[in-house]
N, C-alpha and C positions, 0 to 999 in steps of 0.2 A: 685437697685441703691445703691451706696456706697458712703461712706460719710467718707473721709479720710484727711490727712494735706499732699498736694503734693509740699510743700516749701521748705521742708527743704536737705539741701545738705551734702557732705561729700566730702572730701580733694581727694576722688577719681573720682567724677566725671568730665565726658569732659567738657571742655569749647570750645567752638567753634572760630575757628580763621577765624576769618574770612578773556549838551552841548547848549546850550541855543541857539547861531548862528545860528545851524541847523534849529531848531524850527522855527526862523524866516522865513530861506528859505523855510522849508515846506506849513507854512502859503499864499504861493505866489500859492500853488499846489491847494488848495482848502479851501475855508474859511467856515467853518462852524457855602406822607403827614409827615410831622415833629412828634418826640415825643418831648412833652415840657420836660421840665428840668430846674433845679434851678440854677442860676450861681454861681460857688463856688469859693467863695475868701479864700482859704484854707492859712495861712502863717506856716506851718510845715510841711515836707516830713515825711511819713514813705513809705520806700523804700520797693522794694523787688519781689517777685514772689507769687502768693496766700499762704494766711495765711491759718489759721485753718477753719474748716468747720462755716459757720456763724450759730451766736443765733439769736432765734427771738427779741431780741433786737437790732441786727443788721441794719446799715441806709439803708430804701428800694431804690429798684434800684431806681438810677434815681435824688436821691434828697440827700441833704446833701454833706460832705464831707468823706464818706464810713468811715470804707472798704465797702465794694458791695458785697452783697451776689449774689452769681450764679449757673451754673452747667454746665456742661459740656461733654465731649465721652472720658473717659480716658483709654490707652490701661496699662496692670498691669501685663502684661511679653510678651516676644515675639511672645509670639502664639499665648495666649489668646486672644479671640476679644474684642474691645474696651466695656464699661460699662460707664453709667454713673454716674456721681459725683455733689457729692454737695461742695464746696468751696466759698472763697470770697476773693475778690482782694483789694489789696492796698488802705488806703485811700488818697486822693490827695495831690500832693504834689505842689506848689508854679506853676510851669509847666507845670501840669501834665492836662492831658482833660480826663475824662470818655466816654467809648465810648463803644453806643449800639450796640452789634454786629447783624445786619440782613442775611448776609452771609457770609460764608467761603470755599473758591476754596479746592479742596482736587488734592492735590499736589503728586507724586511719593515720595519725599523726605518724605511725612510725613511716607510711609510705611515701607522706610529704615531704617528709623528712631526708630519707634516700634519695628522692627525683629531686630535691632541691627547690620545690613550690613554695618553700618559704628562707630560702636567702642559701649561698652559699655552705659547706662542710667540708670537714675533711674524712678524706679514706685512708684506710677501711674504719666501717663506722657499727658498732652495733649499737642497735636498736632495743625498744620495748622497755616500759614502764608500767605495768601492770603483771608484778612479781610477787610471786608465794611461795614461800619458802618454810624453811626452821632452819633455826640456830644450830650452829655447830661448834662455833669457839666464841668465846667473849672478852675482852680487853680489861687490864684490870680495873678501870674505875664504872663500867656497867653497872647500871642497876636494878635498869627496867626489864632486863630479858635472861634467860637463863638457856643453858645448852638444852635443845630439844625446844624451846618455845614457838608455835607456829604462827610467822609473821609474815608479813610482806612489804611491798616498797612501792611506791607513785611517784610520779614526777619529780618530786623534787628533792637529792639528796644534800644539799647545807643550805645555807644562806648570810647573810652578813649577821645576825642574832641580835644588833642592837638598834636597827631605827623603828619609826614607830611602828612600819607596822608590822614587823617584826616581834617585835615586844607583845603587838595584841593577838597574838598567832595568827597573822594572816602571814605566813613566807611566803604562798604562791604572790604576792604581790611586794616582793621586797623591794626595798627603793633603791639599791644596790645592786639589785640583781639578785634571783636565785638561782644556787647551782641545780642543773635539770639532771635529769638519773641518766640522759645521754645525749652526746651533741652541746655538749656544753664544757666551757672554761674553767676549768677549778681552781680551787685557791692556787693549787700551785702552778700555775700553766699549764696542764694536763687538759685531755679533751675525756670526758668521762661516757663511760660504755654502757651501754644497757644487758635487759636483761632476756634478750635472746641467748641465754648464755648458760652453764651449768654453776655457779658459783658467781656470787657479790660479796663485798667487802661495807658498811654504810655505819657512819655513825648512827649510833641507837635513839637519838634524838630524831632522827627522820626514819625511823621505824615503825610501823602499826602493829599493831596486835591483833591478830585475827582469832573473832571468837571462835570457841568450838565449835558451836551449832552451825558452821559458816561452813561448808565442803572446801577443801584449800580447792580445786581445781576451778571453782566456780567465787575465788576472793580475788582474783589479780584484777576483772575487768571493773568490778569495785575502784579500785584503788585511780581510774583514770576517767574510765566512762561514766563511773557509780556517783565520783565525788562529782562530776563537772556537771551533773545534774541537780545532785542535792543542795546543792550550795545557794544557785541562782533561787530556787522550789524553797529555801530556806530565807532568803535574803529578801524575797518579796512576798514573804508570809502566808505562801498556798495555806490555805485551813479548810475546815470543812464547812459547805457554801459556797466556797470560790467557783466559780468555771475555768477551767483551763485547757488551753489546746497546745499539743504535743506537736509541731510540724516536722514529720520525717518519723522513719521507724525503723530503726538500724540499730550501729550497737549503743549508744547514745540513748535513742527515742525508747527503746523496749524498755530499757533499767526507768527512765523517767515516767512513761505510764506507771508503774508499778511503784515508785517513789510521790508523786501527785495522787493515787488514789490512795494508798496508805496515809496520807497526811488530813485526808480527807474531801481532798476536790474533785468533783463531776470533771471528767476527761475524755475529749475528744480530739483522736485522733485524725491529724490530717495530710494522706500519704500519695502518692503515685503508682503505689502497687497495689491493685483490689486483690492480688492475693493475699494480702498480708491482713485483711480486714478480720478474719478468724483468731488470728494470733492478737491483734488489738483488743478484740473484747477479753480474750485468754488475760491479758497481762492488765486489763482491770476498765479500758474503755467505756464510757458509754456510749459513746455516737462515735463516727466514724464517716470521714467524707474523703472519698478520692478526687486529689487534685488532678484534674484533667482538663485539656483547653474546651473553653465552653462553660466548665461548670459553672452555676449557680452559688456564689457567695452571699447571695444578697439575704438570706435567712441567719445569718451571720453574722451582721452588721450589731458592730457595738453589743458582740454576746462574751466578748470571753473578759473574763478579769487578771488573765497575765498568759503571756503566750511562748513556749519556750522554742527556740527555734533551733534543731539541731542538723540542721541540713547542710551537708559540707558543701552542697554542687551555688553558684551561682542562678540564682532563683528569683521573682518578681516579687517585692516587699508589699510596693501597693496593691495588693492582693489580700494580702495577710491584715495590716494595718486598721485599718477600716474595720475589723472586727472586734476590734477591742472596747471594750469602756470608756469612758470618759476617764480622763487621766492614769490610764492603764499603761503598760509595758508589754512589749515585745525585746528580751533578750537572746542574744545569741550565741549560742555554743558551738553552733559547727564553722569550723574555719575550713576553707579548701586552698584553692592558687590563690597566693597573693594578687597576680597579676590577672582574674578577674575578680575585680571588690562589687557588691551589690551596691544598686541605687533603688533613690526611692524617692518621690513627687516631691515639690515643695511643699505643697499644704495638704501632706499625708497624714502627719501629724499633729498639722494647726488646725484643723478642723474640731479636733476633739480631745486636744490638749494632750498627746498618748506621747507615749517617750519608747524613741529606741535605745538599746542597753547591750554589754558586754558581758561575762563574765567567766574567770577563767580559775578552775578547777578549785581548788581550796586549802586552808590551811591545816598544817597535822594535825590539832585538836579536833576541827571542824571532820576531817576526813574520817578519826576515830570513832566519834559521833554518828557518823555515816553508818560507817558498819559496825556498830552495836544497836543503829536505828534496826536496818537491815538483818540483821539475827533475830531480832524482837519481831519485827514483820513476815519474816522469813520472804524476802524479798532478793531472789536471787538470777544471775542473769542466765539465758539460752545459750548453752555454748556447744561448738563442737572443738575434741579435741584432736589436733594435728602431732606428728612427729616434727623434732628438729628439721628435717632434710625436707617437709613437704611445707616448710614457711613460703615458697614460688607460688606455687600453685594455689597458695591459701591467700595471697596478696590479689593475685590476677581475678580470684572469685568476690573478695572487698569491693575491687574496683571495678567488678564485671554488677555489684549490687545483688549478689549471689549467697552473702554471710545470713546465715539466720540464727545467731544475730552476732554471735562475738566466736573468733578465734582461738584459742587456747594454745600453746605448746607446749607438749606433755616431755620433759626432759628425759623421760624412761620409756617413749612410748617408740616400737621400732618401727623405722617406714618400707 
């Protein structure tokens, strides 16, 4: 185990840039132990991303107003496999809720993240943004969370709070940049850590609330997979009538089947494993086609009315395209290596007026939305859960295409 200060930053590292209505109408569709802890009326911030490794003088977890001594899976170059650390987190600030982590979803991004497929980092780095927890201390000016509340945390913990689009809750797209829950710059120069970890420290403003009806081990992958589905499924108005095709069925594509047929759209799955063709119709499919060289797209053509694309690998667009409607969308959510970017024909497009699109996870209201949609649905993902010490083994089966379908890591769970 190692025992390092993973806070501090340099002038070169990235910085990440980063519907409520619904909810009612959904509601018409189907209506559906505590750790104690000290309440902390903290009145001074000290900001930032974990300090130095804690002394046993340090305030034990749980009580006081920190820092929080903890540890954590930190990975300390691209290759190497993650190790664990010893650190300590921020102590509270005015805001700020302490929050016991019990699980953390393990996400693709956390892998790109490590290997460096998407720009530079620095070590040691932890990882993971798909965290559930409960409150343990509270800062004094909280008001949304109480000790014992079962919550969790996504991508993104601050943001600049005042441009626009900031203002209309969308922080995943702040124009200033948001700060990310890891791998990223914070206010204060600090590089901020995830939640491969036993303890977070986050303003209560980038905090969720996780309903009850929601099982916490089965809320963290919600919070990265869940929203980055809902959002786009929300943004181009899937309803019922729509056709929708789901490309890829991973941890991504599972949550989104199950997100498009709850909304109400006919969904077909379209994957490269015909194993997985049983679990498609399980998580709410209609039709079902394995992409394979050779197959037959041409039944296809100009069927679907939005097409959500979550495949991380480099894949053939003009493939997919041509299926859509007349002035339809193909958006994309799975991001893989930068350095293979997809292409796609010149007149992919112009033939039938279809538009390629982005779009990248979503704003805290929006996310909340999510998962009270999600509890109302009972719309939950396939996980299995790992121990701290088995996150190696759980990355290489990711990338071996071996997840069925989302990771978890159980903080209590021994390996």
């Amino acid at each position: 185990m190692k025992n390092q200060n993973p806070n501090s930053a340099d002038e070169d590292s990235p910085r990440t840039w980063g519907r409520r209505q619904f909810l009612a109408a959904g509601a018409t569709m189907l209506a559906a132990p505590l750790l104690s802890g000290v309440t902390v009326r903290a009145q001074s911030r000290e900001t930032g991303a974990p300090a130095a490794a804690a002394s046993p003088s340090s305030t034990p977890l749980g009580s006081g107003n920190g820092p929080y001594p903890t540890q954590g899976m930190a990975g300390y170059s691209e290759t190497s496999p993650l190790e664990l650390i010893k650190f300590q987190r921020r102590a509270l600030g005015p805001k700020d809720v302490a929050i016991k982590i019990h699980y953390c979803g393990v996400c693709h991004s956390d892998i790109h993240t490590i290997h460096g497929d998407w720009g530079k980092i620095q070590y040691p780095q932890i990882v993971g943004h798909e965290i559930a927890g409960e409150v343990v201390a509270i800062g004094s000016s909280v008001s949304k969370f109480d000790v014992g509340s079962r919550v969790g945390v996504g991508t993104m913990v601050n943001s600049c709070r005042h441009c626009p689009e900031c203002l209309r809750g969308a922080e995943n797209y702040c124009e200033n940049g948001n700060t990310q829950t890891y791998a990223s710059k914070d206010r204060d120069g600090t590089i901020t850590q995830g939640g491969y970890s036993k303890f977070i420290v986050v303003d209560e403003d980038f905090v969720l609330r996780i309903p009850d009806s929601i099982d916490l081990s089965e809320a963290g992958p919600m919070l990265c997979a869940g929203i980055t589905c809902y959002s786009p499924l929300r943004h181009w108005s899937v309803a019922p009538g729509k056709k929708v095709a789901v490309l890829g069925l991973g941890g991504l594509g599972h949550l989104a089947v199950q997100l498009a047929t709850a909304m109400g759209a006919q969904v077909t799955v379209i994957t490269t494993s015909p194993d997985k063709t049983k679990d498609a119709h399980r998580f709410g499919a209609k039709d079902v086609l394995i992409n394979q060289p050779g197959v037959d797209f041409s039944k296809y053509k100009r069927a679907f009315d939005f097409i959500l694309d979550t495949i991380p690998y480099q894949h053939d667009l003009d493939k997919f395209i041509p299926t859509l409607k007349r002035d339809a969308t193909l958006c994309r959510v799975g991001v893989g290596k930068l350095t293979t970017p997809n292409e796609y024909g010149q007149l992919t497009t112009v033939l039938s007026r279809t538009s390629l699109a982005g779009s990248n996870t979503g704003g805290i209201r929006e996310t909340q939305e999510m998962l009270d949609f999600c509890a109302i649905q009972k719309i939950k993902p396939q996980i299995t859960k790992i121990p701290m010490d088995g996150i190696n083994d759980a990355w290489s089966k990711v990338i071996a295409k071996q997840a069925r379908y989302r990771f978890v890591m159980d903080m209590d769970m021994k390996g």
